[in-house]
Structures are given as C-alpha cells and as structure tokens.
Wavefront OBJ file of the C-alpha trace (Angstrom):
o trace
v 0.000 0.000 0.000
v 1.545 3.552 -1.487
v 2.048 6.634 1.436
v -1.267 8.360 -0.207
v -3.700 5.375 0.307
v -2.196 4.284 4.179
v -2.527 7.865 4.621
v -6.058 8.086 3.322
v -7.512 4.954 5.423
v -5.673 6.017 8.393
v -8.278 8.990 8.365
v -10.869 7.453 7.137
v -10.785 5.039 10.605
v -9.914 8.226 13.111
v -12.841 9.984 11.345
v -15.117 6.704 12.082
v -13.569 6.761 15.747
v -14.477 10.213 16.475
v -18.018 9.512 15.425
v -19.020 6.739 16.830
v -17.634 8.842 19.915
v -19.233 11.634 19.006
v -22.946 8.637 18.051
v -22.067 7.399 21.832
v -22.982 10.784 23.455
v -20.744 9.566 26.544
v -19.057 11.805 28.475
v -17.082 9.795 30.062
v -15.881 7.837 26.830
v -14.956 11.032 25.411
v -13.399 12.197 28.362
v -11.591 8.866 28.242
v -10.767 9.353 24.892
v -9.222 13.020 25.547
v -6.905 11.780 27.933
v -5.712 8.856 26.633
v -4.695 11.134 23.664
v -3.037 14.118 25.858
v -0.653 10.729 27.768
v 0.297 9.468 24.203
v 1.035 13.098 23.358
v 2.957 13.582 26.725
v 4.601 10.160 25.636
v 5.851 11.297 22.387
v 6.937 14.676 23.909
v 9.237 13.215 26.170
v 10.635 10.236 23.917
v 11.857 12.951 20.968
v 13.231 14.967 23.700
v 11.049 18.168 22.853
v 13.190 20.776 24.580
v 10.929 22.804 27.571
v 8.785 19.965 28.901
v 6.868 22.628 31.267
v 5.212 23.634 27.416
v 4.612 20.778 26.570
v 2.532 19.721 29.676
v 0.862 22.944 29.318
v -0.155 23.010 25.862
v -1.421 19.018 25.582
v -3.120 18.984 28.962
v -4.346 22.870 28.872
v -5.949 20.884 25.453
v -7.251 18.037 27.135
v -8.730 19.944 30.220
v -10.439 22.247 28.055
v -11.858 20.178 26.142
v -13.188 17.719 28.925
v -14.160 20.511 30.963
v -16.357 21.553 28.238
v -17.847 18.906 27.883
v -18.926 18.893 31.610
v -20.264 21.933 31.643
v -22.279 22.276 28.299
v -25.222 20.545 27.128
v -24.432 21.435 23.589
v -21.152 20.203 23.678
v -21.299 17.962 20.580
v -22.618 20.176 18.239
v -19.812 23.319 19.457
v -16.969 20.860 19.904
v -17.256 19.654 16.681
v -17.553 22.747 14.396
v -14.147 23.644 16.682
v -12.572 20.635 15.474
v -14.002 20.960 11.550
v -12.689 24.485 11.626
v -8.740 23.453 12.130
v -9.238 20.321 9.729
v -11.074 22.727 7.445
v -8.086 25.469 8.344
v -5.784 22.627 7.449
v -7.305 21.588 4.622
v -7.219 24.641 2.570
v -4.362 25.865 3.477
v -2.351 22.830 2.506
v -4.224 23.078 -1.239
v -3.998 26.819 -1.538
v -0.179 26.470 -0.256
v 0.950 23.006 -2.768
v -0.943 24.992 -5.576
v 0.224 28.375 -4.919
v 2.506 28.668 -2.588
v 5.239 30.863 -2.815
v 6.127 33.305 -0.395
v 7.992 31.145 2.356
v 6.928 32.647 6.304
v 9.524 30.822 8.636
v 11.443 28.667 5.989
v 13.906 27.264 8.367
v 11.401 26.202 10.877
v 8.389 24.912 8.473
v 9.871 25.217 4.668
v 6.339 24.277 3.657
v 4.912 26.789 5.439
v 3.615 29.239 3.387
v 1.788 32.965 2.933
v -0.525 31.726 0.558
v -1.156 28.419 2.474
v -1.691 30.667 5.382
v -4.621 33.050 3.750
v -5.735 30.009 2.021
v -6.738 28.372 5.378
v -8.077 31.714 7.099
v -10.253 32.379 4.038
v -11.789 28.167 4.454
v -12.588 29.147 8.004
v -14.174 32.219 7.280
v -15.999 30.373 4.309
v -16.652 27.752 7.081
v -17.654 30.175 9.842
v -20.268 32.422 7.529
v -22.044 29.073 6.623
v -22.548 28.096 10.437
v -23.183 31.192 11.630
v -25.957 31.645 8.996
v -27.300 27.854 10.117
v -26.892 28.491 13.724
v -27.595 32.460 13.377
v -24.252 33.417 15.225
v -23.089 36.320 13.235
v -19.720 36.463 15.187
v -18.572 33.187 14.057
v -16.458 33.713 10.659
v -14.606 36.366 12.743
v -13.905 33.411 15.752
v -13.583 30.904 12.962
v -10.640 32.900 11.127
v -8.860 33.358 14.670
v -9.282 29.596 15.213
v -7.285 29.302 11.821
v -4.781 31.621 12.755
v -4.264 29.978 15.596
v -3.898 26.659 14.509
v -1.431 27.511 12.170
v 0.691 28.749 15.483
v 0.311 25.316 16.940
v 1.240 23.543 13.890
v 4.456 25.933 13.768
v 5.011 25.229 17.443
v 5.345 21.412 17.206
v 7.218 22.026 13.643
v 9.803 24.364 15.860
v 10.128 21.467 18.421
v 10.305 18.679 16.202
v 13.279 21.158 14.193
v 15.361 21.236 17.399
v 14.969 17.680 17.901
v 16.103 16.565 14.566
v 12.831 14.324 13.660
v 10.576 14.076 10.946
v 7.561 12.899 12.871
v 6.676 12.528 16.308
v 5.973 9.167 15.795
v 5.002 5.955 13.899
v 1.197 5.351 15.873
v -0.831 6.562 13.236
v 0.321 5.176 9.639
v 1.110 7.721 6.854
v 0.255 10.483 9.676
v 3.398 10.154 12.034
v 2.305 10.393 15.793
v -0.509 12.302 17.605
v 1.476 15.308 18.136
v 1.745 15.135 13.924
v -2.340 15.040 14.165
v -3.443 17.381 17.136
v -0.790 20.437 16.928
v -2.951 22.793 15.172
v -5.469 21.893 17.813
v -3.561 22.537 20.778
v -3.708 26.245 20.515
v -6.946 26.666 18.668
v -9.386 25.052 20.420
v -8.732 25.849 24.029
v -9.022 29.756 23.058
v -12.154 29.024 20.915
v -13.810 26.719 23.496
v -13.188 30.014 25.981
v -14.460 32.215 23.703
v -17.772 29.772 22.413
l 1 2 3 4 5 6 7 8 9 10 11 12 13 14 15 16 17 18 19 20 21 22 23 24 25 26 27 28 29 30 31 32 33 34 35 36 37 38 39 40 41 42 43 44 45 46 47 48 49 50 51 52 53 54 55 56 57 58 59 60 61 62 63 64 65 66 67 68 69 70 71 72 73 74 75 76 77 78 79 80 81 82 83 84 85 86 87 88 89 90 91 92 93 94 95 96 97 98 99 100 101 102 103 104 105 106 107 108 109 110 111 112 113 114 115 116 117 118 119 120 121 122 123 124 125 126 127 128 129 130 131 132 133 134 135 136 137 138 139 140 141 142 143 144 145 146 147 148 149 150 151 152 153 154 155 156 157 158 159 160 161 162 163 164 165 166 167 168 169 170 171 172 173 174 175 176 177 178 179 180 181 182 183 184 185 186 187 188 189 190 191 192 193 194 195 196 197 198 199 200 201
C-alpha cells in the first residue's frame, strides 16, 4: 500500500472513531478518549526529547482539560466541539491546497519550509468560508470572525510542534498513526486553537 492510500484509510478510521464517539454521546468515553490522547502526546513529547517539557505539559493537557471541561459543563457540547474541530481540519485543509498549488512566499522557511503565505490566507479564508455558513445555520453572526482566529491559531500550533520537532532533529513525532506520524503530527494545530475558541464559544 503507497504513502497516499495508508494515509487516506488512516483517516478514514480516526474519522469513524471520532463519530461513533461523538454517536455514543458519553461523556465519560470522550473524556476517556481526551486523555488517553493528551498521555500518548505527553509520551511522544518526552521520547523525541522536545526541549521545555513545562510547554509541553501545558499546551497538551491545557488541550485536554479544556476540552473535557467543556464537555462537563455544556449541554451542547457535541454540536460546538465539533464545528471547533471541523474548523482546524477545514483550516488545514485549505491551506495545505492553496499552499501546494500556490505557494510561494515562504513565512519561517527554516522552521516549516512548507509553510507558506498563501497556504496561510488560504486556510483563514476556508474558516471564514466555514464560519459564515454556520453562523448563517446556527444564526451566530460572530462566528467567521472566531472561525478565522481559530485558523490563525492553529497555524501557530502547527508551527510550534514544527519548531520542536526542528530542534529535535525528527521528521515525525511518531510511527502510531500510519502515513500520519504520531498524535502530536495530528493534534498540533489543535492545541492552541481550540482551548481559546472553546473560551471564547
């Protein structure tokens, strides 16, 4: 099996995961799930020998409490904590298309060299495409704005890991998810993003 299809039906079975979480409407299954992602995260962070492991315990778990405590606390959860996820995967999306097609203008080539401008407004302009659609179906008229910050943001996470993983002199985090690397490789634009967006949400 070629890079492109493990890499394809390695999503296809995380997205199937997450919804049958999401089908479950179990809190504590999800919360399970959360946490047992944050210790592989913490795993990984320690193992590549991430340099400043004070951030790293901040940023995974500040991700994991969040997003547990939101559940807790919100009766709408599903609905809010997914469109939060969507919008980095959406963020992620078009700024990897906009940035392969495009791309051009090189931000922190020495940290990220695929990192680019174009990639970058690419993303922010899928999240305010994103946003404007749910806030018209939800009739929250504040959401593109939150949306493109959620973008923006996640594109600082993504840089973060890409800065750690630079000074560390790996590739990928790790090998746990096939054709993805490790669950730092999956989650770093969300480590950022969605704790600010579930605060402001």
């Amino acid at each position: 099996m070629n890079t492109m299809l493990t890499r394809l039906a390695t999503s296809i079975l995380l997205v199937l995961i997450i919804f049958l979480i999401i089908y479950l409407e179990n809190i504590w299954i999800f919360s399970l799930a959360i946490s047992f992602v944050c210790i592989l995260g913490i795993f990984e962070w320690v193992t590549n020998k991430f340099e400043n492991l004070f951030v790293g315990l901040f940023l995974i778990f500040g991700f994991g409490s969040c997003s547990i405590l939101y559940v807790l606390l919100n009766e709408n959860f599903y609905l809010l904590y997914v469109l939060i996820i969507m919008n980095t995967a959406i963020f992620d999306t078009f700024a990897y298309v906009i940035g392969s097609k495009f791309g051009a203008n090189f931000i922190v080539k020495k940290i990220s060299p695929n990192k680019t401008l174009e990639g970058l407004v690419g993303g922010m302009i899928g999240s305010i495409i994103f946003g404007l659609m749910c806030g018209h179906i939800f009739e929250i008229n504040f959401l593109p704005l939150i949306f493109m910050l959620g973008g923006f943001l996640a594109f600082i996470g993504d840089l973060l890991i890409s800065y750690f993983k630079r000074q560390s002199g790996v590739k990928d985090t790790g090998s746990i998810l096939p054709g993805h690397g490790g669950i730092l490789d999956r989650i770093d634009s969300h480590l950022i993003a969605t704790p600010i967006l579930i605060l402001l949400l």
